[in-house]
C-alpha positions in Angstrom: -32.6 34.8 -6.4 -30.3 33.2 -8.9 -27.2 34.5 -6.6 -28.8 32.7 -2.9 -29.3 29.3 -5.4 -26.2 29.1 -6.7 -24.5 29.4 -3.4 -26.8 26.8 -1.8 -25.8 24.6 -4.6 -22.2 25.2 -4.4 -22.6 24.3 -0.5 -24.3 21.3 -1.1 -21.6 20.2 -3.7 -18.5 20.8 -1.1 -20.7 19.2 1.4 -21.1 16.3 -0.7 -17.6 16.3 -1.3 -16.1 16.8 2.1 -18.6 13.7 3.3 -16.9 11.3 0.5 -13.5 12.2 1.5 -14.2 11.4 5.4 -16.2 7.9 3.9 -12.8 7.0 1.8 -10.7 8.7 4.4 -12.3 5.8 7.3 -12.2 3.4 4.5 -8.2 3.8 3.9 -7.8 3.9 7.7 -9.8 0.2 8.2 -6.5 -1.3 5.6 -3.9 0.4 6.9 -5.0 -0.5 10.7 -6.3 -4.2 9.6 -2.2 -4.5 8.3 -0.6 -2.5 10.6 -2.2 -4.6 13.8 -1.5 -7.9 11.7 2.8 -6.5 11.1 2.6 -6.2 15.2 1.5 -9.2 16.3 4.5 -10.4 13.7 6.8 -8.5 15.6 5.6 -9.7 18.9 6.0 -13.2 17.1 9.8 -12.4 16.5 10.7 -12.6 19.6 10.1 -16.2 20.1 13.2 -17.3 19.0 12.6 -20.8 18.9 9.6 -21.1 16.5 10.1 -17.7 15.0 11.4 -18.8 11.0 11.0 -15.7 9.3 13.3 -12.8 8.6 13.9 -10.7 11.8 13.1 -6.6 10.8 12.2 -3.7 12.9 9.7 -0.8 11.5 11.1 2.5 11.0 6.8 3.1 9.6 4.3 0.6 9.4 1.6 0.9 6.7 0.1 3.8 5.4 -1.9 4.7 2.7 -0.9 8.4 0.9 -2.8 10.4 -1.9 -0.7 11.0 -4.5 -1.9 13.2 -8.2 -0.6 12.1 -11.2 -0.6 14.8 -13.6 0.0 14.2 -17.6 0.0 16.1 -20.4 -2.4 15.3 -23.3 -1.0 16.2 -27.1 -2.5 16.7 -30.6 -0.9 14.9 -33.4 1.7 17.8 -33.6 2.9 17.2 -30.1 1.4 20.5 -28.7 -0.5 20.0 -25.0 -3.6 20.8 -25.5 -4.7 19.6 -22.4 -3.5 18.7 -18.5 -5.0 15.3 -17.3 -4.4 14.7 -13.1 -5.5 10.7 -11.8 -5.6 10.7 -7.7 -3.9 7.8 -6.3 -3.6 6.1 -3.5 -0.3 5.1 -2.6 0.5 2.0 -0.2 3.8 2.2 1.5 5.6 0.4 4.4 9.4 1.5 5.2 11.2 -1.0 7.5 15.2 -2.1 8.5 16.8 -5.3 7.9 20.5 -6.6 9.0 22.3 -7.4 5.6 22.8 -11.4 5.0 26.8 -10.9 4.4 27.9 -8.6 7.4 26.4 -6.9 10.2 24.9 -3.9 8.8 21.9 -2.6 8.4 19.8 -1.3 5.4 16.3 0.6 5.3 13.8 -1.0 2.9 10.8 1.0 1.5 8.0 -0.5 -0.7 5.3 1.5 -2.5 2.5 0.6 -4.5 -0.3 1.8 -6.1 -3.7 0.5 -4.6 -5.2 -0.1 -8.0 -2.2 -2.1 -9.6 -2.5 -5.2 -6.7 -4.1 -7.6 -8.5 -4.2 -10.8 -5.4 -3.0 -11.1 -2.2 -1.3 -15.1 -1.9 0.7 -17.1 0.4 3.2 -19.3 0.5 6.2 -18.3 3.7 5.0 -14.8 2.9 1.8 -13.0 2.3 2.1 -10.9 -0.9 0.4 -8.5 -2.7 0.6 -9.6 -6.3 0.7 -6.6 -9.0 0.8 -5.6 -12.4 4.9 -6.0 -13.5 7.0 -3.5 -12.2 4.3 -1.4 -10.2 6.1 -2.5 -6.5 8.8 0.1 -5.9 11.7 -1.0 -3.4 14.0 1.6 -2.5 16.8 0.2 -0.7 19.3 2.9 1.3 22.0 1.2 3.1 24.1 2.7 6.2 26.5 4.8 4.0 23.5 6.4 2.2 24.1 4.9 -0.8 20.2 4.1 -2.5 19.3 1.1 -4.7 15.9 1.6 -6.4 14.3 -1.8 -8.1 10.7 -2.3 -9.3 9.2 -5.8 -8.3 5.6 -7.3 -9.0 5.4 -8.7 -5.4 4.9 -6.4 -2.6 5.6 -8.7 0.3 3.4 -7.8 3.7 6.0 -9.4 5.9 3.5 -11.3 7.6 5.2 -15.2 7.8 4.7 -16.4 11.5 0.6 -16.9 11.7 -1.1 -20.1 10.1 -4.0 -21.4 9.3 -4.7 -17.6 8.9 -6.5 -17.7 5.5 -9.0 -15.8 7.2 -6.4 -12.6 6.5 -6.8 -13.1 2.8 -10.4 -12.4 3.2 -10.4 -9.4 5.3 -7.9 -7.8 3.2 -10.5 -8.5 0.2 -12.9 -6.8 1.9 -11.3 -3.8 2.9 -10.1 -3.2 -0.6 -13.5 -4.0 -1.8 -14.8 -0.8 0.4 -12.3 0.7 -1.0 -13.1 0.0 -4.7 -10.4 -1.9 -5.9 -11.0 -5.8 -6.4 -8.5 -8.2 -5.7 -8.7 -11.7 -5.3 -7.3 -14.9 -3.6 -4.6 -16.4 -5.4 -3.1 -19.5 -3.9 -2.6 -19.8 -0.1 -0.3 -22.6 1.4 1.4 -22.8 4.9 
């Protein structure tokens, strides 16, 4: 008897699990697809060469949200691990090209951020994700293959061409909210 319950509850746990991951799963989706749809109608924008102001890129991958485990070891006063810590995290990234400003070649930009370290999103000619310091990574690799890596506290969306749009501030709140992580407004200007 003790055997049959232990295996009903061990179901019910991975159940229970499996159901969470699909919730946060459809949760992650509803940002990346909210941004991802707002970064096309951008790049439809660029094409209007007249009223288009911003900077001209083309995606190499829109959006997406990865799950990362940050592992770290824990040590007694004598530096011995005595134990292994992991974090999940969830990882935002967006990986686009760019002409350089002094010649005519080309460079691929990536961004990644934690979820957990954006603190706002704001806008002035760009909507931003404003973090912690530091916690926006920007790898730069040009066309010779050479890399630059700099860390940033502004993840910039790319967004620029839409106004009046403070709308977008709000639904991005919201999807982080489902999400867990709370961020707020900071100042928006167009």
């Amino acid at each position: 008897m003790t055997s049959s319950f232990l295996k009903i509850c061990i179901t019910v746990f991975i159940l229970i699990n499996c159901a969470s991951s699909v919730k946060l799963f459809s949760q992650d989706k509803q940002l990346f697809n909210l941004l991802n749809k707002q970064l096309q109608r951008e790049l439809v924008a660029q094409k209007d060469t007249i009223n288009y102001r911003g900077e001209k890129f083309e995606m190499v991958n829109g959006y997406s949200i990865k799950d990362s485990i940050l592992t770290m070891p824990v040590t007694n006063e004598k530096g011995e691990v005595i134990q292994i810590v992991q974090t999940n995290l969830k990882i935002l990234t967006l990986e686009f090209r760019k002409k350089q400003s002094s010649n005519d070649s080309t460079y691929v930009e990536k961004q990644e951020i934690e979820l957990n370290k954006i603190i706002a999103v704001a806008k002035d000619i760009n909507i931003v994700f404003e973090t912690t310091p530091s916690a926006v990574k920007i790898s730069r690799k040009s066309e010779n293959g050479t890399t630059d890596v700099n860390y940033s506290d502004l993840f910039f969306l790319h967004l620029s061409y839409e106004k009046q749009n403070e709308y977008l501030a709000d639904d991005i709140i919201k999807a982080f909210d489902k999400l867990g992580v709370s961020i707020k407004k900071a100042r928006w200007c167009d």
